[in-house]
N, C-alpha and C positions, 0 to 999 in steps of 0.2 A: 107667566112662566117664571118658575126661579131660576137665580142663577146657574145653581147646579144642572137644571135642567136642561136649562139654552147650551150650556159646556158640554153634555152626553148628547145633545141632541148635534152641534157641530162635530165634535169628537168622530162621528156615526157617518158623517159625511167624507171625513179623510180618506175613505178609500175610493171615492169617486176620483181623489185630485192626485193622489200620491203614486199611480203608477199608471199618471194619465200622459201622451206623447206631448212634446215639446210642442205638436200644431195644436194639439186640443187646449193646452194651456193658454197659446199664444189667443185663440178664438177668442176664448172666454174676456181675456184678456182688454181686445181689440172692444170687444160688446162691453166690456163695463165704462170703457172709455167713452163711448159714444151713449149710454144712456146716461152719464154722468155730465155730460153735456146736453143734452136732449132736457135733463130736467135741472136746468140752472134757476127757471123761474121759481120751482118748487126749494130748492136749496137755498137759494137767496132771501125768502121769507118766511126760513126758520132762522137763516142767521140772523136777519132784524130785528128779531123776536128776541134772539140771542144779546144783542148789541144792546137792546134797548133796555134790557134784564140789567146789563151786567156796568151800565153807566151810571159811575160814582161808587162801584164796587169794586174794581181793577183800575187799575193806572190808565193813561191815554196812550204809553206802552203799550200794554198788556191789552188792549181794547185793537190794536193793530195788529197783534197777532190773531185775535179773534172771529177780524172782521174779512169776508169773502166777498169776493167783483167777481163780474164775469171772466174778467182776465185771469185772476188766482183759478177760477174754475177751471177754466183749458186748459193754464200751465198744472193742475192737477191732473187732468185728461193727456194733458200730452207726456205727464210723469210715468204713467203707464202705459201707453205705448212706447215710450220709454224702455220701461220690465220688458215688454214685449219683446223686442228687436236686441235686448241682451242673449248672448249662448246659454244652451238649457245644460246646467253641470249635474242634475239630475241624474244617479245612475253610471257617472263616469267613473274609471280608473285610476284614481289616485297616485295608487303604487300596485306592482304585481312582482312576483318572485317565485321560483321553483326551489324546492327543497330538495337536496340529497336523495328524499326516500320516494322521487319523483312529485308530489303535490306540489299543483298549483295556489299560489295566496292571491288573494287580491283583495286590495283595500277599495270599498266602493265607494264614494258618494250619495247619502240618502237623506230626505228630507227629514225633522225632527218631528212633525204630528202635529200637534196643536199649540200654537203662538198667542198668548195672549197679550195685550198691548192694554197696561193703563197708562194715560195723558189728561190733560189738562184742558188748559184754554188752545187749541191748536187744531182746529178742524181737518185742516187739510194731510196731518199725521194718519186718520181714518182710510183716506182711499193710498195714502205709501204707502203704509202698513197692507193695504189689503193687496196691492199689485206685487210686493215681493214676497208675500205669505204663497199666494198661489203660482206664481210663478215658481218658486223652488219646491214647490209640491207641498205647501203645507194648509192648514186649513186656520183661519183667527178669529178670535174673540176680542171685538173692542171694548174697552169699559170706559168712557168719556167724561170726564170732569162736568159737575152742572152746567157750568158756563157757556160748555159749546154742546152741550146735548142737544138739542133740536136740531144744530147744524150737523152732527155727526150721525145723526138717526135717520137725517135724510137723506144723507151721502150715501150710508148701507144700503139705505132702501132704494137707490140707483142703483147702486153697485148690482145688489141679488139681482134687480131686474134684470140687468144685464147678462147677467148669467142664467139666468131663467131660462131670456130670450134666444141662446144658441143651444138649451137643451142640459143645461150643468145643475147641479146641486146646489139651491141657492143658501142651502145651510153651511157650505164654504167659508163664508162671509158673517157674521151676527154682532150682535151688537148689545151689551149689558143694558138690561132699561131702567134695573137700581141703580141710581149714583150715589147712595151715600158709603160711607165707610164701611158697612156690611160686605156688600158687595166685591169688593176691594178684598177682606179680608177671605172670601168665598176663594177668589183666584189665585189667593196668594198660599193656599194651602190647601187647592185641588189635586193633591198628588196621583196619577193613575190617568188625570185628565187633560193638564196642562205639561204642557212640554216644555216649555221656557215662558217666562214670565219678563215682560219687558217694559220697566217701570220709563215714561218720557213725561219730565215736569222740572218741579222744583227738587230741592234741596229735600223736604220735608219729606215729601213724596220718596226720593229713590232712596233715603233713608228707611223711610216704613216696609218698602218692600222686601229692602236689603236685609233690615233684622230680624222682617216676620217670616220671608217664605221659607217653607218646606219645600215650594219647589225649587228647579231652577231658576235664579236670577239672573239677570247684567246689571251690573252698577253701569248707569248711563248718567252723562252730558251736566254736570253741574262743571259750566266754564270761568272760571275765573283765568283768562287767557293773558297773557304778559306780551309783551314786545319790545325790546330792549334795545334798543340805539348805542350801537358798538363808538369807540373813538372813530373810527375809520369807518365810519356811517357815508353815504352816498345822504347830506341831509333832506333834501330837496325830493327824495324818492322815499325817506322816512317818514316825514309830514304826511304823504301821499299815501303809504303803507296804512300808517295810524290814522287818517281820514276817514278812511273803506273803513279797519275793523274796529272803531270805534260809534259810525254813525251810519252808517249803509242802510243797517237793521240792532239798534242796540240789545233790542229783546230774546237776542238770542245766543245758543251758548258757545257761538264760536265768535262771537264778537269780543273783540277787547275791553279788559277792567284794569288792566295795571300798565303804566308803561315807566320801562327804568329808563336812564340815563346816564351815559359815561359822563365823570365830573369835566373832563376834556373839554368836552362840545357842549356841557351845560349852558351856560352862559350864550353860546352861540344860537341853539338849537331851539330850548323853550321858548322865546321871543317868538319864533316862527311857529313852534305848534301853537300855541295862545292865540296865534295871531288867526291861524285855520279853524281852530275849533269854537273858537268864541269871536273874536271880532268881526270874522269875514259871516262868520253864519248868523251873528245881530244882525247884521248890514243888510244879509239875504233876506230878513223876516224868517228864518232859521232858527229852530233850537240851538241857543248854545250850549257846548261842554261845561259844566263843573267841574273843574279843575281840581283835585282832592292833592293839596301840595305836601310832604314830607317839609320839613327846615328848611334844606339846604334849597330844592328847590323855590320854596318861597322866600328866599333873597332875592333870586331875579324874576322871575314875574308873582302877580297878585293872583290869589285866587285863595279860595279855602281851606283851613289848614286838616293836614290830614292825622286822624286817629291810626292805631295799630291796627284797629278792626276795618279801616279800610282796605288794608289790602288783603282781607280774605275775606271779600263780599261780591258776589256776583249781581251786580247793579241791575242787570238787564234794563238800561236806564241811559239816557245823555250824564253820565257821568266816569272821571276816570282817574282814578289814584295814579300819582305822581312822585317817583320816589329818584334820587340821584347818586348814584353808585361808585364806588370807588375805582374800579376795575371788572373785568370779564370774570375773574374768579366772585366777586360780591356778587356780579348780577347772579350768575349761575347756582350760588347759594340762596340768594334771595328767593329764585324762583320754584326751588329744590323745594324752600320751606313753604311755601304760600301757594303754589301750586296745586290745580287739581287735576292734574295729568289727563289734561284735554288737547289744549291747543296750546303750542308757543313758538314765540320767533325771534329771530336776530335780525337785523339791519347791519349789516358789514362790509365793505369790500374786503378787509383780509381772509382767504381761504382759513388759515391755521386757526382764527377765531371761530368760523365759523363751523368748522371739522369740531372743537373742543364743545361748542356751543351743544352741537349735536349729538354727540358722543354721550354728556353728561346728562342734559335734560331730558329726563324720565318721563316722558309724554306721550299720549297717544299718537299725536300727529306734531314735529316740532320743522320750522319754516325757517328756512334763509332766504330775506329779501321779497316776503311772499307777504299777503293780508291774511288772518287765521281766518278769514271769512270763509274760505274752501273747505276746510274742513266740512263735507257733506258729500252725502254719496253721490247726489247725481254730479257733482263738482269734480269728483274724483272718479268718474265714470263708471261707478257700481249700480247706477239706477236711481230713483226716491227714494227716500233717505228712509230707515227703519229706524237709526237711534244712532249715537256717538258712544262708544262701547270704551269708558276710562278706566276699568281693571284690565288683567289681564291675562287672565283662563279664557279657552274657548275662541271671545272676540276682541277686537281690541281696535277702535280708531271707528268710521265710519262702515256701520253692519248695512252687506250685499249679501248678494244670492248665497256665497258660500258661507254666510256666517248664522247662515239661516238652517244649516244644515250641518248633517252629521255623517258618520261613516258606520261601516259596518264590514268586517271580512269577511271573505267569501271562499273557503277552499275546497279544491275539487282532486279528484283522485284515481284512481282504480284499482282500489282494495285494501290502502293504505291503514295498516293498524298499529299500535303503540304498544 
């Protein structure tokens, strides 16, 4: 089947889901979770297949984002019922107002139609994507990078079942089975067919989307995420901060790549991250941090000297540019220029820092005292994550039910004419 096809043939199925009740959705819902567990055996060795493809061809990063356990399985299954147990805004009231000439207005709440989702190496993006697609009443088309095709063909192929099995439209759900660049360019200038186009990957990726589609795009999730240690840092809770969104999960885009330094507490400070990122995690049999140091901080600890191009590179990687600042106004310059308006934070106990911090830094999601690791919907209790949305028309920060979704007025009369 081509692409165009499998697209009119899901397209065809949205009216099964889009003005289906909140218990009918939730059903479906409930069944894809449970045959998505039910066939972990089957999922599991397509990922092998997948692992064993793609070893020496991606980084041993990039091989962890790849790779799926039974435990990633459930915490997939339990991302959906998850969607589940969220309120159905499907259909609600917005805003309503009477006009002068007696009409009623009403802004409604309504699902967008057809979501397409290209990604990469990121299996477990296939059943998000597919539990808030139907959840806010819309219908999706996966298109899955080679690397985790087998894994993502088989997750669909629980998923339909699941939906099969309580009686649904298993074309709800489908899955591109071209990966190469054809395909790709199919979606991205399906107009009539796709509803929004929602590029999750790399650089290169939400790039190609960006400048090819005809349809609707999101500029999503390229993180180059900063974390700046004010003078009046709490240091001991900064180290801790930069731990989590440096090493938790480096390969992903709310993970930290850059972190500034008031010149203050330099001297103080680096000593102590050096000492967490790299000494303590040798000791552990731990990956250590590469240290990407500016000048100044490479007077006081040793580490790698940093290029300009390290601070606007999303490593997804145990590595992290190192730069030392003069003041609150440098860093917030700094981060203004090198930023990808995803994620950033301050470390501060003064309020007034961190009001200005806030105020200024143009970012989807910006943090005091917080790991930018959160940035994610089910972190921010939107559900499974659909994408990190860093423009800002439409959606903007981590995309939930509502951002999934569109409006439409509705007004009502008796006999009203102009």
């Amino acid at each position: 089947m081509t692409t165009i096809e499998l697209l009119e043939r899901t397209k065809a199925a949205w009216g099964s889901i889009r003005s289906a009740s909140a218990e009918e959705k939730d059903r479906l819902l409930l069944a894809m979770a449970e045959s998505l567990e039910a066939n972990s055996e089957d999922i599991l060795r397509e990922n092998a297949k997948d692992m064993e493809a793609a070893k020496g061809a991606i980084s041993d990063v990039m091989l962890d984002r790849l790779a799926l356990t039974e435990s990633r399985i459930h915490a997939m299954a339990e991302g959906i019922r998850e969607a589940a147990a969220l309120p159905d805004h499907v259909g609600r009231a917005l805003a309503q107002f009477k006009r002068p000439n007696g009409m009623t207005i009403t802004k409604r709440q309504v699902p967008l139609g057809l979501v397409a989702i290209i990604y990469e190496s990121r299996p477990n993006v296939t059943s998000d994507a597919a539990a808030l697609c139907i959840k806010s009443g819309n219908v999706c088309m996966m298109r899955s990078g080679k690397e985790a095709y087998r894994s993502s063909h088989a997750i669909v192929t629980a998923l339909k079942a699941g939906v099969e099995s309580v009686g649904g439209d298993p074309d709800i759900v489908n899955i591109v089975e071209d990966t190469t660049h054809a395909s790709a360019q199919v979606l991205m200038t399906a107009d009539g067919l796709v509803d929004l186009l929602i590029p999750r990957g790399g650089k290169g990726l939400i790039r190609a989307c960006v400048e090819n589609a005809s349809v609707p795009c999101i500029e999503t999730g390229t993180g180059i995420c900063h974390v700046y240690v004010d003078r009046d840092a709490d240091l001991n809770m900064a180290v801790k901060i930069i731990e989590n969104a440096k090493t938790s999960r480096p390969s992903v885009c709310n993970a930290e790549e850059v972190c500034l330094v008031h010149c203050d507490i330099a001297k103080e400070f680096l000593p102590k991250l050096k000492a967490a990122l790299v000494d303590k995690r040798r000791e552990a049999g731990l990956v250590p941090v590469e240290l990407r140091l500016d000048e100044a901080a490479a007077e006081i600890i040793p580490g790698t000297a940093a290029t300009e191009l390290d601070f606007d590179t999303e490593f997804l990687d145990y590595i992290l540019a190192v730069a030392v600042v003069d003041d609150l106004d440098a860093a917030i310059a700094h981060v203004q220029h090198h930023s990808t308006h995803h994620s950033d934070c301050i470390v501060t106990e003064n309020q007034a820092a961190a009001d200005r911090f806030v105020d200024e830094v143009d970012s989807a999601a910006v943090y005091v005292n917080v790991s930018t690791r959160f940035t994610d919907g089910g972190e921010f209790g939107l559900g499974c994550e659909m994408g990190i949305s860093t423009q800002k028309l439409h959606a903007r920060g981590p995309m939930g039910l509502d951002e999934l979704s569109t409006y439409k007025y509705v007004i009502t009369g008796s006999g009203q004419i102009r």
